[in-house]
TINU-514189 format. One line per field, with one value per residue (C-alpha): chain; residue in three letters; x, y, z. Coordinates in nm, 4 decimals. Example, Ala and Ser with C-alpha at 12.3 -4.5 7.8 and 13.67 -1.06 7.14 Angstrom:
# residues 2
unit [A,A];
code [ALA,SER];
c1 [1.2300,1.3670];
c2 [-0.4500,-0.1060];
c3 [0.7800,0.7140];
END
This chain:
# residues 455
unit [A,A,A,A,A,A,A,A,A,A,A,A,A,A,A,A,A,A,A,A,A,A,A,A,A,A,A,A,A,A,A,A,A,A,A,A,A,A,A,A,A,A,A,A,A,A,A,A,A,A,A,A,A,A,A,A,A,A,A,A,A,A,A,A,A,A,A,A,A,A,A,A,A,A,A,A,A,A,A,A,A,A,A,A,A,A,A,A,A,A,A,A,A,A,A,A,A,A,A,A,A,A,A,A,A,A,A,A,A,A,A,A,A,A,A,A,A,A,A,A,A,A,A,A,A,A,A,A,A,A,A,A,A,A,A,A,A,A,A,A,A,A,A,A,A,A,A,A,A,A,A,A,A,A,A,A,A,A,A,A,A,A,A,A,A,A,A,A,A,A,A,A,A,A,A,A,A,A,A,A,A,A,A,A,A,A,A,A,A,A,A,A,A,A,A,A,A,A,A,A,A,A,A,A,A,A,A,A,A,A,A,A,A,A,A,A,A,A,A,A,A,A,A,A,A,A,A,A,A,A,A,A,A,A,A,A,A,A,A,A,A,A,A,A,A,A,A,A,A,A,A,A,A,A,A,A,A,A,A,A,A,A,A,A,A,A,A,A,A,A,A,A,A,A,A,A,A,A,A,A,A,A,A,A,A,A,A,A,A,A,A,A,A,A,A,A,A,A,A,A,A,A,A,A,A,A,A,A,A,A,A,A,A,A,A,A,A,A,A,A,A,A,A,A,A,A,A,A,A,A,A,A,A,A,A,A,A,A,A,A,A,A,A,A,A,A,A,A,A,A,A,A,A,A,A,A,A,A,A,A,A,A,A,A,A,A,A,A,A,A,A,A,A,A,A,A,A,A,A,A,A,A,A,A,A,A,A,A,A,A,A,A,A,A,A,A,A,A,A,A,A,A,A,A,A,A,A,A,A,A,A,A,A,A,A,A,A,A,A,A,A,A,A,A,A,A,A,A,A,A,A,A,A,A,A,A,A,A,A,A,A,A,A,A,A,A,A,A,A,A,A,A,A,A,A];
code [UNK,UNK,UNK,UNK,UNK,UNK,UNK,UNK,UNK,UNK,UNK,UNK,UNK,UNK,UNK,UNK,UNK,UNK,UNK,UNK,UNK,UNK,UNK,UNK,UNK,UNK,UNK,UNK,UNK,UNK,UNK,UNK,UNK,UNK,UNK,UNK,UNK,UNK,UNK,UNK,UNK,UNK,UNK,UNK,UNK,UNK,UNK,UNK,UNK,UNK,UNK,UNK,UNK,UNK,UNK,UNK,UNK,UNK,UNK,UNK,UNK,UNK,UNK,UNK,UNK,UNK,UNK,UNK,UNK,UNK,UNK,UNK,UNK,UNK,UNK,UNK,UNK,UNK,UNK,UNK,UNK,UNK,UNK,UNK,UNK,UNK,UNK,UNK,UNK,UNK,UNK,UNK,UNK,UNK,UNK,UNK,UNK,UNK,UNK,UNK,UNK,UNK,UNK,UNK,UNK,UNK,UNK,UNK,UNK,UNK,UNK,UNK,UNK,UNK,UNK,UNK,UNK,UNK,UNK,UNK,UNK,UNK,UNK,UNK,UNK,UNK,UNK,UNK,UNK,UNK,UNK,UNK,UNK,UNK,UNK,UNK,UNK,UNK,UNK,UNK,UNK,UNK,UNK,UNK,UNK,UNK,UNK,UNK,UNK,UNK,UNK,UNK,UNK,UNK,UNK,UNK,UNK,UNK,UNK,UNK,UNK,UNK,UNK,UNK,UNK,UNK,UNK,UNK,UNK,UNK,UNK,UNK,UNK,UNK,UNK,UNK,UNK,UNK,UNK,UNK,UNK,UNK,UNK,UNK,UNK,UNK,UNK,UNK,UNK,UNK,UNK,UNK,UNK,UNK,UNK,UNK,UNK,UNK,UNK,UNK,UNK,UNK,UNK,UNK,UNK,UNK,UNK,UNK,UNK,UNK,UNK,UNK,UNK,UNK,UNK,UNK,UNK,UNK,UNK,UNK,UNK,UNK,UNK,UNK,UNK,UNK,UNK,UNK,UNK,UNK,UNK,UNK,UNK,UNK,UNK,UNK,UNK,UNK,UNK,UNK,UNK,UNK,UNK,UNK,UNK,UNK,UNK,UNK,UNK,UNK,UNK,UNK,UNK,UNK,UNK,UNK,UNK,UNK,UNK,UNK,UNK,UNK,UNK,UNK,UNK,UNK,UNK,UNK,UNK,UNK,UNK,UNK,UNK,UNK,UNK,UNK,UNK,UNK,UNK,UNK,UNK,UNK,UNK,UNK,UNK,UNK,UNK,UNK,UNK,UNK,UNK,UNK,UNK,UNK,UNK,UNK,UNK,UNK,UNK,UNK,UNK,UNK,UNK,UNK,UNK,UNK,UNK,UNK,UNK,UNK,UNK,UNK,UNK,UNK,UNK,UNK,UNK,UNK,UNK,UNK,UNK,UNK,UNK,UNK,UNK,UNK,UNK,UNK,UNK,UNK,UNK,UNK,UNK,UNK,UNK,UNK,UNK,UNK,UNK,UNK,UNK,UNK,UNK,UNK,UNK,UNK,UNK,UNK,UNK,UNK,UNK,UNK,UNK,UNK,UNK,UNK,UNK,UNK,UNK,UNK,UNK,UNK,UNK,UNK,UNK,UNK,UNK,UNK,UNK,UNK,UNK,UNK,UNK,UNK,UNK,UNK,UNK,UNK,UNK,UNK,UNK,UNK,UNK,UNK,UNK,UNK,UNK,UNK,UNK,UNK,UNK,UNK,UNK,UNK,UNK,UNK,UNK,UNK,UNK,UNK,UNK,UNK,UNK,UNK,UNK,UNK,UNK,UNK,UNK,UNK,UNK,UNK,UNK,UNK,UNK,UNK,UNK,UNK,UNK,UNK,UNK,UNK,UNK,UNK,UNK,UNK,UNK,UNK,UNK,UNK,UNK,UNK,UNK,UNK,UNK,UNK,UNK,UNK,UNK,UNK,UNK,UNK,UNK,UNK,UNK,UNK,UNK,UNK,UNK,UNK,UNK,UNK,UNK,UNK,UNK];
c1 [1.8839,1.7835,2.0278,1.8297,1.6798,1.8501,1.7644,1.9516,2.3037,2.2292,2.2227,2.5091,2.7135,2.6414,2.7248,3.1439,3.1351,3.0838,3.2864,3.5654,3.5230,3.4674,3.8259,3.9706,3.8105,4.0006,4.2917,4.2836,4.1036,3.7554,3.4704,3.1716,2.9184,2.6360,2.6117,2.2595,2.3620,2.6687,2.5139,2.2492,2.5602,2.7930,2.5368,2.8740,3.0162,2.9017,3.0802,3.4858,3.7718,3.7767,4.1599,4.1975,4.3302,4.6903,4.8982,4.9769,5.1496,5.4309,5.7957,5.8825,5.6572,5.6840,6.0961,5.9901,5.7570,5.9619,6.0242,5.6799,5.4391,5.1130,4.9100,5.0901,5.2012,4.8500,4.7747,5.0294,4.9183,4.5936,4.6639,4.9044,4.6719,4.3664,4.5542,4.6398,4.2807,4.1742,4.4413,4.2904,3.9244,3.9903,4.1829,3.9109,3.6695,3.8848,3.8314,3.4843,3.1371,3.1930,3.5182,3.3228,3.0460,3.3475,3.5114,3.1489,3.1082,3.4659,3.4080,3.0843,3.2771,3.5683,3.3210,3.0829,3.4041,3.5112,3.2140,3.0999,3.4891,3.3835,3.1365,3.3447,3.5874,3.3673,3.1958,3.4503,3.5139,3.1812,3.2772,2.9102,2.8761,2.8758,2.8764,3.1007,2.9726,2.6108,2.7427,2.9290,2.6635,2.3809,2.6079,2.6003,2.2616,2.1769,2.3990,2.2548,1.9239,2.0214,2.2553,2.0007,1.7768,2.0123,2.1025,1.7244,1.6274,1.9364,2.0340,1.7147,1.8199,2.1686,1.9530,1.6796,1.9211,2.1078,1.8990,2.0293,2.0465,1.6762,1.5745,1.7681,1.5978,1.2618,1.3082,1.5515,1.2807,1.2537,1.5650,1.6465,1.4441,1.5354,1.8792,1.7872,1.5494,1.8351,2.0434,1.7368,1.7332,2.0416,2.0957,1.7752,1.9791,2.2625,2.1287,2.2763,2.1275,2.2579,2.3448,2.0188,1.9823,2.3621,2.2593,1.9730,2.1685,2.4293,2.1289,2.0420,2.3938,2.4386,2.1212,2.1187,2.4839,2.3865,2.0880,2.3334,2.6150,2.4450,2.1312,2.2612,2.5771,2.2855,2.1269,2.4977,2.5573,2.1511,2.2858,2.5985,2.3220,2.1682,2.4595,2.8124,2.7706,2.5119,2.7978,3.1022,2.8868,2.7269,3.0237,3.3078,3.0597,3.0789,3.4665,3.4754,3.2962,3.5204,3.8421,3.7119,3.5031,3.8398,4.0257,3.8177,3.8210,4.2073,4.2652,3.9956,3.7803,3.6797,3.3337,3.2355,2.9588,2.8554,2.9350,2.9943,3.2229,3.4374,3.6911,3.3939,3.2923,3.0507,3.3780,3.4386,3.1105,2.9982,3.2806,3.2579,2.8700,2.9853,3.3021,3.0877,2.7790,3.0334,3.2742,2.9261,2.8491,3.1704,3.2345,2.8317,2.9210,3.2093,3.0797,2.7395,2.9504,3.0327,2.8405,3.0206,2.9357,2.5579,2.4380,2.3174,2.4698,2.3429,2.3981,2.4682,2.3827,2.5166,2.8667,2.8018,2.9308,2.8116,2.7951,2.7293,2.6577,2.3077,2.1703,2.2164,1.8947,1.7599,1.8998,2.2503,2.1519,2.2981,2.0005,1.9679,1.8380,1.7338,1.9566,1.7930,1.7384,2.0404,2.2898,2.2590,2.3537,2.6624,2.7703,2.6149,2.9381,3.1559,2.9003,2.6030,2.3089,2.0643,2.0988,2.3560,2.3861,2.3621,2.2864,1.9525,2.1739,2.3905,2.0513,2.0372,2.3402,2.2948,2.0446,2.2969,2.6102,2.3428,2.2686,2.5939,2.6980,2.3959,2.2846,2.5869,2.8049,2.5187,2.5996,2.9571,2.8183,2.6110,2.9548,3.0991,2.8439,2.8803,3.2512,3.2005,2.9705,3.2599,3.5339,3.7406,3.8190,3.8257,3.6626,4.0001,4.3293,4.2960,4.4203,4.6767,4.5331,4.2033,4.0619,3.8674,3.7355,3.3697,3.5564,3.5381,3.2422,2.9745,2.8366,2.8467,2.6022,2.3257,2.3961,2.3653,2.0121,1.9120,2.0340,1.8385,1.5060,1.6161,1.6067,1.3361,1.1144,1.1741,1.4303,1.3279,1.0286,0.9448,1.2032,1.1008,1.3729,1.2638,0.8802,0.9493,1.1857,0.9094,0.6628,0.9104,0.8826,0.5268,0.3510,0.2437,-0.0749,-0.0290,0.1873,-0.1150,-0.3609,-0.1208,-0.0836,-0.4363,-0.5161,-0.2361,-0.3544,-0.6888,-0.5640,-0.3558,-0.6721,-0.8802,-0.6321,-0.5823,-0.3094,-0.2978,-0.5138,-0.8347,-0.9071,-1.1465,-0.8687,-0.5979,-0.8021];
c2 [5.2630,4.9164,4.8417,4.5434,4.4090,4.4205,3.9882,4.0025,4.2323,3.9634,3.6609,3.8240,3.8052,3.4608,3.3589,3.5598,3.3593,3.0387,3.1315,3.1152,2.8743,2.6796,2.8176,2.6918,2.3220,2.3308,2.4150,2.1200,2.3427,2.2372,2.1024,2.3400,2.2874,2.3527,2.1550,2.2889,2.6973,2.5759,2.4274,2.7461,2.9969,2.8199,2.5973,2.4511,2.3619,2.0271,1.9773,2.0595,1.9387,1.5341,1.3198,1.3384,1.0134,1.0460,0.8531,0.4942,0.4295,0.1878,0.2990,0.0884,0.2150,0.5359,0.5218,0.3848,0.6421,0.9126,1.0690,1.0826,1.3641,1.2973,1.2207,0.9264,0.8335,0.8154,0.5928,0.3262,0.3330,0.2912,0.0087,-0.1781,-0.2280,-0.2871,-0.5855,-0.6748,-0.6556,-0.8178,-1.1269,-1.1695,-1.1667,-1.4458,-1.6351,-1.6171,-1.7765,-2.0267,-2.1031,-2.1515,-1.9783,-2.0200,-1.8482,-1.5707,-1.5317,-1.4291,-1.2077,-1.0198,-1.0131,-0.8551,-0.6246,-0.5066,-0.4783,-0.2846,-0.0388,-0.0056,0.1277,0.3603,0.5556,0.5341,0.6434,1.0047,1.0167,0.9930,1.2085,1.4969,1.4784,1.2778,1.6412,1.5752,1.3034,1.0914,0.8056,0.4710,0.5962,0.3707,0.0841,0.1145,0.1350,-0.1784,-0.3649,-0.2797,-0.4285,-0.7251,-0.7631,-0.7073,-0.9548,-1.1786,-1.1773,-1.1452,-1.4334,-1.6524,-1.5975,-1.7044,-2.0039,-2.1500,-2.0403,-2.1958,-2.4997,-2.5885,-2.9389,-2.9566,-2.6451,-2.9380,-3.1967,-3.0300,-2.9640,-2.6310,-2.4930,-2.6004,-2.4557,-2.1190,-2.1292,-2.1337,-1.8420,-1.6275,-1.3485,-1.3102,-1.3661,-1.1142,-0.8230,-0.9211,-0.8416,-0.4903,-0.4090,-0.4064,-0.1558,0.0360,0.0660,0.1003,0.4433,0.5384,0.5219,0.6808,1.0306,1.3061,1.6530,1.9277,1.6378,1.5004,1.6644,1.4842,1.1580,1.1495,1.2606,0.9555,0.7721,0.7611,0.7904,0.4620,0.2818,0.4588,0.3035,-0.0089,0.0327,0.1157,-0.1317,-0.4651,-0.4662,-0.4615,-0.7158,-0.9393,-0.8831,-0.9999,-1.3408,-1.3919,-1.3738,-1.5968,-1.8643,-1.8199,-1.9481,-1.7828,-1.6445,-1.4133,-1.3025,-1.3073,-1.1120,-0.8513,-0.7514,-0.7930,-0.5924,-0.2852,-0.3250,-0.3159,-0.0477,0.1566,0.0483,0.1148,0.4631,0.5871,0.4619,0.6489,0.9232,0.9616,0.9521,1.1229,1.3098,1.6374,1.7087,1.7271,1.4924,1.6217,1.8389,1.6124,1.3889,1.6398,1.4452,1.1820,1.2293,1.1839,1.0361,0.7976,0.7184,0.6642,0.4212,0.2348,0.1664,-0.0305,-0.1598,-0.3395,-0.4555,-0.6512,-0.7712,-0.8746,-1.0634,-1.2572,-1.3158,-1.5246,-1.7208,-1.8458,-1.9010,-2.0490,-2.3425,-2.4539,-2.6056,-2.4762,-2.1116,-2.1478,-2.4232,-2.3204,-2.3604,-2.6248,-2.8855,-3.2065,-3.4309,-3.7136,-3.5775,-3.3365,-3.0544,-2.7738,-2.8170,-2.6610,-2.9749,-2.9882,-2.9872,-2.6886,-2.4884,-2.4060,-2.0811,-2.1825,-2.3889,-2.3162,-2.1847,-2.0997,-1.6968,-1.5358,-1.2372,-0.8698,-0.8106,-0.5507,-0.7982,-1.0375,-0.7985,-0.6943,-1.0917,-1.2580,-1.2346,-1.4478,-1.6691,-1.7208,-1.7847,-1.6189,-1.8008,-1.7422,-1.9674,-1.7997,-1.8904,-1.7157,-1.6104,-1.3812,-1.1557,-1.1602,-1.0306,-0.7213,-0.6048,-0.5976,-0.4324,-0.1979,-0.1166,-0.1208,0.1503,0.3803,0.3691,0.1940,0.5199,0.6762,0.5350,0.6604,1.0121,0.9303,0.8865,1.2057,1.4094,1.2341,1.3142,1.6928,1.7390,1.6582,1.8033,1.4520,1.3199,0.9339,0.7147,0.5856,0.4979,0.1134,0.1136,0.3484,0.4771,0.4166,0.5231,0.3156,-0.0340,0.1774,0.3505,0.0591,-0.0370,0.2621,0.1018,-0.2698,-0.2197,-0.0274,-0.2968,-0.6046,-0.4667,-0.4449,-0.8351,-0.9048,-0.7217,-0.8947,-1.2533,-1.1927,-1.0814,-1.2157,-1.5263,-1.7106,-2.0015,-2.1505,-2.4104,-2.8118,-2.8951,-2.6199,-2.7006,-3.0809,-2.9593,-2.7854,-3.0160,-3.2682,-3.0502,-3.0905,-3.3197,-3.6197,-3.5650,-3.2225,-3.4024,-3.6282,-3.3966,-3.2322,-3.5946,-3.6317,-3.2843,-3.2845,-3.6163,-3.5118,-3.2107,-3.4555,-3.6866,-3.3964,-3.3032,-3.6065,-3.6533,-3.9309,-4.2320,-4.2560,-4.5753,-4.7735,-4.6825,-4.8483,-5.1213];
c3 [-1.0107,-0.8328,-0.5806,-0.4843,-0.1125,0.2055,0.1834,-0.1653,-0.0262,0.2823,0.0313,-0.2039,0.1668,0.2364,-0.0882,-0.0956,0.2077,0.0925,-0.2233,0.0025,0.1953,-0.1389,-0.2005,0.0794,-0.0096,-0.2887,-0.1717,0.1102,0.3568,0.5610,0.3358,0.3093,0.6314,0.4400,0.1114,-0.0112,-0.0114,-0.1576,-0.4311,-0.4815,-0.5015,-0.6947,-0.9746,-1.1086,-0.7968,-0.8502,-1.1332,-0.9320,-1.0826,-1.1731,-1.1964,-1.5815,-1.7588,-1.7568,-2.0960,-1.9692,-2.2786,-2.2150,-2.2268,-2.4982,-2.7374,-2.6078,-2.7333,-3.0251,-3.1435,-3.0192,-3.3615,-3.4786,-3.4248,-3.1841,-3.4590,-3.6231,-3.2502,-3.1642,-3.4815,-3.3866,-3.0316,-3.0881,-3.3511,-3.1758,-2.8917,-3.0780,-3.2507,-2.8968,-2.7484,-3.0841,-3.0051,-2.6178,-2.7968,-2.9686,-2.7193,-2.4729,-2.7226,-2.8088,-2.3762,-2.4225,-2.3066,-1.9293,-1.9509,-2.1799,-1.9480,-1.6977,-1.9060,-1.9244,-1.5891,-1.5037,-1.7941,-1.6389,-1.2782,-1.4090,-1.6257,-1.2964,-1.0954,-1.3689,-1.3651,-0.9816,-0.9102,-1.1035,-0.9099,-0.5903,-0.7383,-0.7588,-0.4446,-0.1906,-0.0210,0.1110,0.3257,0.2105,0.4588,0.2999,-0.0662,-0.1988,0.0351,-0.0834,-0.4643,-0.4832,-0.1883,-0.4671,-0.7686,-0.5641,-0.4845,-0.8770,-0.9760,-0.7508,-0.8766,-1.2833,-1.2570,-1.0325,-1.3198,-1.6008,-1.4263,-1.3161,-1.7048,-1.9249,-1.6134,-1.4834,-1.4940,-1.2850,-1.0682,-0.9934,-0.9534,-0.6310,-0.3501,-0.2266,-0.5610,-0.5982,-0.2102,-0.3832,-0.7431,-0.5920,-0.3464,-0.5610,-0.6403,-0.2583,-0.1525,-0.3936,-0.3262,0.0786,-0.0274,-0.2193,0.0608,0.3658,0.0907,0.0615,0.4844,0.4866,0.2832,0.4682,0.7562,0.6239,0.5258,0.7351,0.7399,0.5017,0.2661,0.1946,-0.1907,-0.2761,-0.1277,-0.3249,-0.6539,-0.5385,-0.5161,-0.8388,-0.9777,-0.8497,-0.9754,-1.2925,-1.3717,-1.2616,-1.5425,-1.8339,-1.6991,-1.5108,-1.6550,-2.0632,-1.9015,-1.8054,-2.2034,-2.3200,-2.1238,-2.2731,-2.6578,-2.5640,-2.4440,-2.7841,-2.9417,-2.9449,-3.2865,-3.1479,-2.8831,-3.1605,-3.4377,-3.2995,-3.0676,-3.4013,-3.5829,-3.3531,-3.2965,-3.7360,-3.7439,-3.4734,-3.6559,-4.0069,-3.8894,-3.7127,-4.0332,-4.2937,-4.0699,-4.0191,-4.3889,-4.6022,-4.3053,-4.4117,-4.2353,-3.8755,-3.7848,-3.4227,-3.2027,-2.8982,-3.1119,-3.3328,-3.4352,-3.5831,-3.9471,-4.2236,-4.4116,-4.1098,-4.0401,-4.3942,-4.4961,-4.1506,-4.2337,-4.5574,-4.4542,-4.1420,-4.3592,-4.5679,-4.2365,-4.0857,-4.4015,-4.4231,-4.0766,-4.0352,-4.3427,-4.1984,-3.8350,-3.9240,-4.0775,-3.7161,-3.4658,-3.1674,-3.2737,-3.3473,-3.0994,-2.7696,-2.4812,-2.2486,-1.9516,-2.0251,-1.7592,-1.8895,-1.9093,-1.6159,-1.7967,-2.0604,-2.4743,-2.7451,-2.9593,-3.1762,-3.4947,-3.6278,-3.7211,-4.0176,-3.9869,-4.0095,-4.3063,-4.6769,-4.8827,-5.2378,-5.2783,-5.5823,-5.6354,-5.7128,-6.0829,-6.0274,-5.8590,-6.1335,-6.4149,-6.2289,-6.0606,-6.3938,-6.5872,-6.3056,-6.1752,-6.4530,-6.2443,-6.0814,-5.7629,-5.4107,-5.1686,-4.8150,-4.4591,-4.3398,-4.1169,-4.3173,-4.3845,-4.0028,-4.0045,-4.2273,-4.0149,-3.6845,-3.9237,-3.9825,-3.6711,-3.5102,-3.7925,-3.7185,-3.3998,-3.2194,-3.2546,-3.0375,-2.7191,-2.7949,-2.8390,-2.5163,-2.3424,-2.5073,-2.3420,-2.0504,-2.0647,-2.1548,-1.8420,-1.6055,-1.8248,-1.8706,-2.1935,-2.1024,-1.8071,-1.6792,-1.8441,-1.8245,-2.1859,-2.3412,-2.6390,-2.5703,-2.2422,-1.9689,-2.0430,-2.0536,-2.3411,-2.5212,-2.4306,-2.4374,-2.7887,-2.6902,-2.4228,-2.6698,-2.9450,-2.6643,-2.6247,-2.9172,-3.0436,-2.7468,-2.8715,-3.2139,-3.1009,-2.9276,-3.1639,-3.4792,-3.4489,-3.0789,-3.1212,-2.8640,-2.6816,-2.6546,-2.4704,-2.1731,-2.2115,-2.0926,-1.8205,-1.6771,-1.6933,-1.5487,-1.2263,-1.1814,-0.9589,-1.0884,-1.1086,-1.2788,-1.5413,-1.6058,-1.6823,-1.8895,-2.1146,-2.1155,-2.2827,-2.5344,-2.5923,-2.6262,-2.8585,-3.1189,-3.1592,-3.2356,-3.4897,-3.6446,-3.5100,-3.3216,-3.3948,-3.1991,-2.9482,-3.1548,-3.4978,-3.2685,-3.2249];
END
């Protein structure tokens, strides 16, 4: 019979002893001296006990309710404040972009604390200096520099106009990375022996939330530039297809559809794919009649303030569309022709329902996993019935990439009005030899008329 090393029964020692004082941790005692062998015995004593989400519901409804069982109670929760949040969505669009782009930003803020807090939760009996400092000192410094970028690229012109703005526009890179540098020296700085490997973990903790969080924030004030609707739709198409998933779920759901998720279903998931392809449809044929949802948003330097006033692209012009052999047999009864009218847009459309039916429920199951692994079942309590603002928000941030990737690649031309900007902030002599070869360039098209033509 092995009955192991002398270094193993020596080990197997060390370890009851740090089992204990692991025990007395928990139970408000001194914090383990040596992190690193506590984290060798124990693998899941990273992983201690995090403040679960308590039920903020308020009183009132709470009274009301009182007779119902959780289920139903749950239902009219969850309801009542979704018509609530859906009420303050459209209120704040009603305010305007600027007021959006704040709402985004304090969004982003409040979902950045939610999930370095678990992080601190877990790991505060460690006593890390300057944790918490570092986090939020780095969400500044990224801010910084993605918001310095969005303002030189969508207000070069008022960013020209002032002269600090310009002396801070044309050293932002540097100034940026100056910032993220003293950060970087100052966790350096920070790292105290027998903590090093949970530093490190906090390390990236940190910078991989501000990844998820800031970076796809930064992707979401990019699409309100676009034009609002690519703001309104996208984001109404993943909140449809969370009401209309949970919906066709609560009623006729029958079969599991993952394991991280199990009260999601093929039922839910199935009907909220259809119900959102339609909503998506709708909802652009109604916005891209209105210039103050498709038309960029831009300075005005005239009126020293921001608009949303153009001609409206030919994108968000009506079109006539030849329907499929097989629509026209079934809509040829009602409306006898062959031809729908639709905005270009509306096919633009389909292709974000679609996506924020299929692949938008991912980053939810992203955030169930994420959940699992520290044994909570929301981020916070911010909002009864629903969880943490990042709650809400897990699929948002996957489908604001991917209307970026979408503009990018098959709807955004290049921009006239950007071009000339730039060249305005040439030298002189730059701008002339500029003229001169797009002069040249027209003639040798045939263009422009030649000299000895003009004369």
């Amino acid at each position: 019979m092995n009955r192991g090393t002398p270094g193993d029964s020596a080990k197997s020692t060390e370890c009851e002893s740090l089992e204990q004082e692991y025990t007395r941790t928990r139970t408000g005692g001194r914090a383990p001296q040596n992190m690193e062998e506590d984290l060798e015995c124990r693998p899941d004593s990273g992983v201690p006990e995090v403040p679960v989400a308590t039920d903020d519901t308020p009183e009132v409804l709470n009274k009301a309710l009182s007779g119902l069982s959780s289920r139903w109670k749950n239902w009219w929760v969850r309801g009542i404040l979704t018509l609530a949040m859906i009420s303050f969505f459209f209120f704040i669009i009603y305010l305007g972009p600027m007021v959006l782009m704040m709402i985004v930003l304090c969004v982003q803020i409040k979902c950045f604390h939610e999930i370095i807090t678990i992080g601190y939760s877990v790991y505060h009996s460690y006593h890390l200096p300057w944790f918490r400092t570092l986090s939020w000192y780095f969400l500044l410094c990224v801010n910084y520099f993605f918001y310095g970028e969005t303002v030189t690229d969508y207000f070069f012109t008022l960013v020209q106009r002032e002269e600090p703005l310009r002396i801070l526009s044309k050293y932002h890179r540097f100034i940026s990375f100056t910032l993220y540098l003293t950060g970087f020296c100052m966790f350096v700085l920070s790292l105290v022996k027998k903590h090093y490997r949970l530093q490190f973990y906090m390390f990236g903790w940190t910078h991989v939330t501000l990844l998820i969080v800031v970076t796809q924030s930064h992707l979401i004030i990019h699409n309100l530039f676009e034009g609002m609707i690519w703001f309104i739709v996208p984001i109404s198409c993943v909140i449809c297809n969370d009401i209309m998933a949970y919906m066709f779920g609560f009623f006729f759901g029958r079969t599991p559809l993952i394991k991280l998720s199990p009260k999601k279903t093929w039922e839910g998931f199935i009907g909220g794919f259809f119900s959102t392809v339609v909503f998506g449809i709708l909802l652009s044929y109604v916005m891209s009649g209105y210039r103050y949802f498709v038309c960029p948003v831009e300075f005005n330097n005239d009126s020293n303030s921001f608009t949303v006033d153009c001609e409206p692209s030919e994108l968000f012009q009506l079109q006539d569309y030849t329907l499929p052999s097989v629509l026209q047999s079934i809509t040829g009864w009602v409306t006898h022709t062959s031809l729908c009218p639709l905005f270009p847009f509306q096919i633009h459309s389909i292709a974000l329902s679609a996506f924020a039916s299929i692949m938008g429920p991912f980053g939810g199951f992203f955030a169930s996993g994420f959940k699992r692994a520290f044994k909570i079942k929301d981020f916070a309590n911010t909002i009864p019935g629903h969880g943490g603002i990042m709650d809400r928000f897990d699929c948002q941030y996957l489908m604001a990439t991917f209307v970026n990737v979408y503009i990018a690649s098959f709807i955004r031309g290049p921009n006239p009005t950007k071009v000339i900007q730039q060249l305005l902030a040439l030298r002189p002599d730059q701008q002339l030899h500029i003229y001169n070869s797009l002069k040249a360039h027209l003639t040798e098209r045939g263009l422009l008329a030649t000299q000895e033509e003009a004369a």
